[in-house]
Structure formats: C-alpha cells, structure tokens
N, C-alpha and C positions, 0 to 999 in steps of 0.2 A: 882278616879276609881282604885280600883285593880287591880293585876293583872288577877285574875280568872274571875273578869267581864269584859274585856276588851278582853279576849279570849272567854267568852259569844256572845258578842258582835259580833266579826271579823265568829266563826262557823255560828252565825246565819245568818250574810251576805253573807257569801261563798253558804252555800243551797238556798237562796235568788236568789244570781247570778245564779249557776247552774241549776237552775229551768226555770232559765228565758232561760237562754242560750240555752237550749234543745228546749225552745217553740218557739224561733225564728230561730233555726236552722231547727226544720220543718218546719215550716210556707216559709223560704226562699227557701226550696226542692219545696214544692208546685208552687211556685211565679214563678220559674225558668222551671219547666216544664210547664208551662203556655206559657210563653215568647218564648220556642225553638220553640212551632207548630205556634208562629206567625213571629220573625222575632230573630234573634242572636245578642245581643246586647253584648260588652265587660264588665266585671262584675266591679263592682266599688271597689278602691283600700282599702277600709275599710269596711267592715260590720259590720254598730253598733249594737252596744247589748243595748237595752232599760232594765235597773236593777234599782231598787228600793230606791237603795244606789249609789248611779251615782260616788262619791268619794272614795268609795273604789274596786279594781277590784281583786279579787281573782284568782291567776293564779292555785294555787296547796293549799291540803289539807294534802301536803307533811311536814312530821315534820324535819326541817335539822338544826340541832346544832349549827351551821358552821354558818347560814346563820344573816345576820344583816343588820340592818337600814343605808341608803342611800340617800342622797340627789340627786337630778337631774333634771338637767336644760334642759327646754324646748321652744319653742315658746309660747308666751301670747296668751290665748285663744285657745290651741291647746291641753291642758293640756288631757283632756277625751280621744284624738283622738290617742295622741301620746301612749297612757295605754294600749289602745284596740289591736294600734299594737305591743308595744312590748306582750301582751297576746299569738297573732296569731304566731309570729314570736316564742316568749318560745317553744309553742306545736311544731311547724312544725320544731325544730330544736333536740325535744327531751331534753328538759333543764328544765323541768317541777317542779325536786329535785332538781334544784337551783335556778331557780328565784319563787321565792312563791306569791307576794303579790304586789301592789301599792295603797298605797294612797294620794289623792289628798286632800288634810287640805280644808275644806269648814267651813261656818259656817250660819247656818237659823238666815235671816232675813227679817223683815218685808219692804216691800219697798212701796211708795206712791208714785203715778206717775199716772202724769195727773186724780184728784182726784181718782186713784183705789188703792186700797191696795192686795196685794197681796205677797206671801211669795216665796223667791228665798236662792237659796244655793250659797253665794257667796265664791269666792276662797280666803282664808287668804293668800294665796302665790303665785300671780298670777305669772307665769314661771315656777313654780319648785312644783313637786313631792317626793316624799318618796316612795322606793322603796326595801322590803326585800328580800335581796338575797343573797347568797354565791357566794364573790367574785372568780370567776376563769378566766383564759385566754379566754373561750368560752364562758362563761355569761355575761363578761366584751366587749366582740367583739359583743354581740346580740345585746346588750343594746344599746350599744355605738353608731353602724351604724343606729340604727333605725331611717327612717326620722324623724325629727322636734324636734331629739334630741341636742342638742349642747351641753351637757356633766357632768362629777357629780361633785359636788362640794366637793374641795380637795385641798391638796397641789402635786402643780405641775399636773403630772397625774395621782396623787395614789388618788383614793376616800375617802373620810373620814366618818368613820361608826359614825352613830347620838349614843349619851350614853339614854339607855334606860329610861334615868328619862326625856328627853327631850321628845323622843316619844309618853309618857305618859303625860307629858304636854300639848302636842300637841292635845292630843285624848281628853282629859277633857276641853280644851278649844274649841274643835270642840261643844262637846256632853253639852254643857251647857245649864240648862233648857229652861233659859228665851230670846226668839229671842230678837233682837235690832233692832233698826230702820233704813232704810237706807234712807238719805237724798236725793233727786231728785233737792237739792237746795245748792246755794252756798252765801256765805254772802257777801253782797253789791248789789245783784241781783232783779229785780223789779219783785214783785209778783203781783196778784190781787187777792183779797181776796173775796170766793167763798159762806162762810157760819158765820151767827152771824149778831152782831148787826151792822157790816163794811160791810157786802155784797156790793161786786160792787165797792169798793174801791179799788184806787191801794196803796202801800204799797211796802216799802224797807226792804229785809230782813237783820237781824243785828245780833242775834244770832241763834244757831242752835243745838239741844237736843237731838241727836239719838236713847239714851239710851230709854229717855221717848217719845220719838215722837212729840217732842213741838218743836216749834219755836218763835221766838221773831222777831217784825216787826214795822216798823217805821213808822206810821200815822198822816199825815199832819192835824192835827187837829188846828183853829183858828191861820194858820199860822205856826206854832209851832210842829216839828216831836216827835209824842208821843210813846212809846215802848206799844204795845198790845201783848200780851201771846196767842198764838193762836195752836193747832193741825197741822200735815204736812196738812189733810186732808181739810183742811181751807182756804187751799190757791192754787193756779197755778199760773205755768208761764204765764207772761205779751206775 
C-alpha cells in the first residue's frame, strides 16, 4: 500500500467516524432528556461510539509534523474501550494537535463455531495499540493516566516511535484481501462429525488449515484410525 492510499484510507475513516459520532451524540441528547422527566440516573463512565471501522479511532484531522507512531499497552479485551477514552480525555483537555489517531491492528476473519460461520475482526495484538501523537509532557500525562492504560512500549520510560515501514506493514497486513479461517478447534480434541458420508460419527481432530478452512480427523474405521479431510463446517464439538 502506498503512501497516498493509506492516507485515502485513514480520511475516509475519519468522515466515517465523524458522521457516526454526530449521530450518536444526538441520539444520546434525545435518550438523556427522556431519562431526566422520568428518574436521574449517573451517566456511564464511557459512551461508545458505534463506527464502521471499530480499529481505527480518529481523534483529529490535525496535520502535526512532530507527531509519530507509538506503541501502547493496555488490558486484553479492553483495547476499543481504552481508544474511546483516551479520545474523550484528548478533547476535554484541549490536545486535539497532538494526539491525532489510534489504531487498534485487527484482521477479518472467517470464524466457524458451532456449525455457523460468520466473519469477526480479530485483534493481531491483543494488549497493545498504535497510537499517533506528538510526544510532550501533557500528551504524554493524558495518555499515560488514562484508565486500562499500563504504558508505551519503550526503553525505560522514554517511548519508542514505530519506523514508518513497520506501520505500513502493519496496515497491509491488517487490509489484506483474502479473510482466513479461524479455528473453534484444537488438535487432539473429540469432534462429531455433522455433514458427508461420516455423519453422526465421532472423530479425533489431528490436523488443522485455517488458511483453507479444512481440517483433518481421525476415524475409527474397521478398527483402524483413518485421516478423513473434512471443512470446519463438517464438524462440532463432542
């Protein structure tokens, strides 16, 4: 990916975002004057933004020189929630021309689970973030304090800026055409086999083909465990 398409890219997300962000910011005016003529509830410590592009969160359309790629470590599974609020926290401290951007490295894949298939964005890097910003004492303090942060990756306490051909790595490896498979199964693990000429069979799984979505399974045929080539979809858990 280019350079020029990779800023295609990141603008078209950003209007994305900001489109969305306007519509749930009415939407939650509405919600809230509902709520006051019935009863005062305390407002929740996060208001998510539903965007289109969930991995990447656009803080500013600010162009800053200065500013560069960062790692940054989070709680697992917390990765979206922690983005949102360093977002909130940017605006409301006025930091908007130095922290610009986060993204969270995913990658589309096809997942089969309990015969359904279905397509999920999984995180290539579950904990940690990429985060463009210009390093200062007061973007460095936003970031830092923010809950479910525990910190960037660096030597000692100096952050370490990613070299722009990694970043780019990272984005063509996110944006790659063709999804892969994710397995719901582990090898050695007793399957039963759902569809084909073994229906109703149980079966030992032995090897496993994410790429292609195949699996390889052990069938006790005349005594004798035979390797059948079978789809994820072919099979569930015992």
């Amino acid at each position: 990916m280019s350079k020029n398409q990779s800023k295609t890219i990141t603008n078209k997300t950003a209007k994305e975002i900001n489109d969305d962000a306007e519509l749930a910011t009415t939407n939650s005016a509405a919600i809230d004057q509902s709520q006051s003529e019935q009863t005062v509830q305390p407002p929740p410590e996060v208001q998510e933004v539903q965007v289109k592009t969930p991995n990447l969160v656009v803080i500013s359309n600010v162009e800053n020189k200065k500013a560069r790629w960062y790692v940054l470590h989070t709680y697992s599974g917390h990765e979206n929630k922690v983005a949102e609020m360093i977002r909130q926290r940017t605006e409301t401290l006025n930091l908007t021309d130095k922290i610009i951007e986060i993204l969270i490295p995913t990658q589309e894949k096809i997942q089969i689970k309990r015969g359904q298939r279905k397509t999920i964005n999984e995180k290539i890097f579950p904990g940690y973030m990429l985060i463009h910003m210009e390093l200062t004492d007061n973007s460095w303090l936003a970031v830092r304090t923010t809950q479910g942060v525990t910190g960037f990756v660096g030597v000692g306490n100096q952050p370490t800026a990613l070299p722009k051909h990694e970043v780019e790595a990272i984005r063509k490896y996110m944006y790659q055409a063709t999804p892969q498979f994710k397995a719901d199964f582990v090898e050695g693990e007793a399957v039963k086999i759902i569809d084909g000429p073994f229906t109703d069979w149980l079966a030992t799984v032995s090897g496993i083909d994410e790429e292609k979505g195949k699996v390889e399974v052990l069938v006790n045929i005349f005594d004798r465990e035979t390797p059948v080539a079978l789809d994820f979809l072919q099979i569930k858990k015992v």
